[in-house]
N, C-alpha and C positions, 0 to 999 in steps of 0.2 A: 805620513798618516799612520800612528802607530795602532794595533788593533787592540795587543794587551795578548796576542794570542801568540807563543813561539813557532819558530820557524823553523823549518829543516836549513841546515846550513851548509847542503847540497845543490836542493835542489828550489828550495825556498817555499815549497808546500806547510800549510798551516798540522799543527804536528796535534793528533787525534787517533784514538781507538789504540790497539795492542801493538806490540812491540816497535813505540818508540823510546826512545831514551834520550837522556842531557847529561853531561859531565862536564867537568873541567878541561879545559886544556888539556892536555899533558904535559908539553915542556914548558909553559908559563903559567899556569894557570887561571890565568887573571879573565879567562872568557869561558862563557859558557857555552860548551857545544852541544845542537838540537843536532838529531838523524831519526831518519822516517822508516817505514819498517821495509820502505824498499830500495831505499837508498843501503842499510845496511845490509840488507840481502843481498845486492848487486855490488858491493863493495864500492861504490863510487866516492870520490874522493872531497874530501873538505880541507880547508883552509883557516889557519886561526886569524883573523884582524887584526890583532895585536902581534904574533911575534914572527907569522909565516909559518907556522909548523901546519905540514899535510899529512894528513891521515887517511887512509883505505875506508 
């Protein structure tokens, strides 16, 4: 059930208000990575679906 709305790709919370961010990948770039302003705070770790690369 898609909502249309992105996702922290930590922690899976709907991604709203200041300091969130999305980028590319880094070493595939082929996904787009969401993080929430407290998952980057906390430095908790994500995962790409496409190529396995983890990130802080």
């Amino acid at each position: 059930m898609a909502t249309g709305r992105a996702r922290c790709s930590s922690c899976g919370l709907a991604l709203s208000g200041r300091g969130v961010v999305q980028f590319a990948c880094p070493q595939c770039g082929a996904v787009t990575i969401c993080r929430c302003a407290r998952c980057r705070d906390q430095s908790v770790a994500y995962h790409c679906p496409n190529c396995s690369f983890a990130g802080p």
